[in-house]
N, C-alpha and C positions, 0 to 999 in steps of 0.2 A: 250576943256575946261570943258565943262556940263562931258566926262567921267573920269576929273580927280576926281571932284566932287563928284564924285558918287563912284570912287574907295577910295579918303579919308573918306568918308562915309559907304565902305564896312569896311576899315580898322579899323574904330573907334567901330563901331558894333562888330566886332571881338575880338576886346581888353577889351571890355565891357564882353561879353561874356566871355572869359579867365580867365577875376577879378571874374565875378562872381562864376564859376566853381570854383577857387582858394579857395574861402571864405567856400562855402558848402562845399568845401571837409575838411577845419579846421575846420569847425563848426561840419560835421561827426567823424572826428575825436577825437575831444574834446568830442564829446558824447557821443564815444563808449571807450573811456578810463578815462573819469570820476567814472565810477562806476564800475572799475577795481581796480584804486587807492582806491578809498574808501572802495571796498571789503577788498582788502588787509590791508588798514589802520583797520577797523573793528577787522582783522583775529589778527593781534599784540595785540590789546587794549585786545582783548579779551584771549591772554594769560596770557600778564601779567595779567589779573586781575584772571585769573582759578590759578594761581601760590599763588598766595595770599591767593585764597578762599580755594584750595588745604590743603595747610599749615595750615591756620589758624582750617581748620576740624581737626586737630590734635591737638588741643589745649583744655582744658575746656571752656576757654570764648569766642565762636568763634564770637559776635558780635564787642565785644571791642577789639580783634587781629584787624579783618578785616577795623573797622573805625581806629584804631589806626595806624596799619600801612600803611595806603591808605591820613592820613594827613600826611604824609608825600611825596611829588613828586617823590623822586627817587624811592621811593618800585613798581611804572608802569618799570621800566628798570632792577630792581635787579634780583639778582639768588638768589638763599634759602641764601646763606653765608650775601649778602647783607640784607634781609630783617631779618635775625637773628643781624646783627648788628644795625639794624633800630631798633629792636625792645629792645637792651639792649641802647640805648641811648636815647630814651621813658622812659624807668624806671631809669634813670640815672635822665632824665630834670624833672619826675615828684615826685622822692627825695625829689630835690634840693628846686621843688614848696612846696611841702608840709614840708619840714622843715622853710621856710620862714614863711606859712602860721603860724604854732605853735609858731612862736618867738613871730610873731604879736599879735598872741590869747592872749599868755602870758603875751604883753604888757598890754592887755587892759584888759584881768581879775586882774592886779594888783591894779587897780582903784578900782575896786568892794570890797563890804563888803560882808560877809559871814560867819559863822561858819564852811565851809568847804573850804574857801580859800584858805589857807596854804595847804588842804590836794592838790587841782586842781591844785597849781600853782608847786606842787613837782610833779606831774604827769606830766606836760608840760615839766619839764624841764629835767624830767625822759625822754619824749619825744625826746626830744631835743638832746639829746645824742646817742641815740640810732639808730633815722635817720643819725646823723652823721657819724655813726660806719656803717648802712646803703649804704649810700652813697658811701663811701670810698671802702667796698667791689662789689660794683659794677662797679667803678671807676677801682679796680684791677680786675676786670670779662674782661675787657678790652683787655692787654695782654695776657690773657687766653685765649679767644674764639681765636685770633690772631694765638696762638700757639697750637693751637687744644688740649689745656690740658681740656680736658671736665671734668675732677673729680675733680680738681681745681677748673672748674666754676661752676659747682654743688653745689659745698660746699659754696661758697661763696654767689653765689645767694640764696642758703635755706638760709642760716645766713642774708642775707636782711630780707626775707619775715619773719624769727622771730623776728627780731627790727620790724618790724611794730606788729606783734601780741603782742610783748612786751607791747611795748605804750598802746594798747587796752585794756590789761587784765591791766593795773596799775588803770583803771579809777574803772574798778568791785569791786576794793576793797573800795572805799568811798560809803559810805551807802547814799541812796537818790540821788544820782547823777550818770547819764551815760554820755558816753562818747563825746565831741563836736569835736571825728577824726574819727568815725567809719567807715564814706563813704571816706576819705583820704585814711586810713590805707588799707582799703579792694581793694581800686582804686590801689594803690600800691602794694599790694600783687598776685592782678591778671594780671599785667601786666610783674611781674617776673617770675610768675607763666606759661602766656605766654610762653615769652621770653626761659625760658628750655624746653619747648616744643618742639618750633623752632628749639633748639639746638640737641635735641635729633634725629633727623633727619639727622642730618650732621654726626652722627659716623657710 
């Protein structure tokens, strides 16, 4: 009786021991390839961001490349083709803001009195049109980049960046008054600016 005892006592010992051996060796385990994973997660994050950073040193604006295309999620995953498309649909959504923004202005300087009214509110709306014409040729840069017609999208993209210098240089001509799109226009103009940059790398 006493050495059954004592052998289910051996047994239970034993099994104790087994579990515990079992556990240190997951628990080694998991220790020694945690910070393998993570190296390698590290080694990813850090291309795609050198691809970005890459790129955007090819640009004149390389700090508004870099944050601009990085609010965007997919530019951590893309190839240059993708972050060339990220970067003409940035200048595409930021148009579309600052033509909104001018309607509004226009709204509310119609309220206002002034002896240059009439000249500010023909510039807004000189504005207004131009982002339109803006917009539209970047909207066609579209199937262009698509079909690697790059002279195509050259032309069309410069023809943006001069609708916005347009809109600028309409305000120079009212005496006494500058312009309330300077940092829109210029916002705009550098991110198409970008944008060909990018492009210029893919031929």
């Amino acid at each position: 009786m006493g050495n059954n005892r004592e052998s289910e006592a051996q047994s239970q010992r034993m099994a104790s021991f087994r579990a515990c051996n079992e556990i240190l060796g997951l628990i080694f385990l998991v220790c020694c390839l945690f910070p393998l994973m993570n190296h390698a997660s590290s080694r990813l994050l850090l291309v795609d961001e050198d691809l970005v950073s890459s790129t955007c040193k090819k640009t004149l604006y390389f700090q508004l490349c870099v944050s601009s295309l990085r609010s965007d999620p997919q530019s951590q995953t893309s190839d240059l083709r993708g972050l060339a498309t990220i970067a003409l649909n940035l200048s595409i959504a930021n148009g579309v803001n600052t033509l909104s923004y001018i309607s509004a202005l226009k709204s509310e300087a119609s309220y206002n009195n002034g002896s240059q009214l009439q000249s500010i509110l023909g510039c807004l709306s000189d504005c207004i049109d131009v982002y339109s014409d803006a917009i539209q040729n970047l909207q066609d840069s579209v199937p262009a980049l698509n079909d690697k017609s790059y002279y195509s999208l050259q032309s069309l993209v410069s023809a943006a960046m001069t609708d916005s210098e347009t809109c600028e240089d309409g305000f120079k001509e009212i005496k006494g008054s500058s312009s309330p799109l300077t940092e829109q226009n210029q916002y705009f103009s550098r991110l198409c600016s970008n944008f060909l940059a990018i492009t210029t790398l893919l031929y």
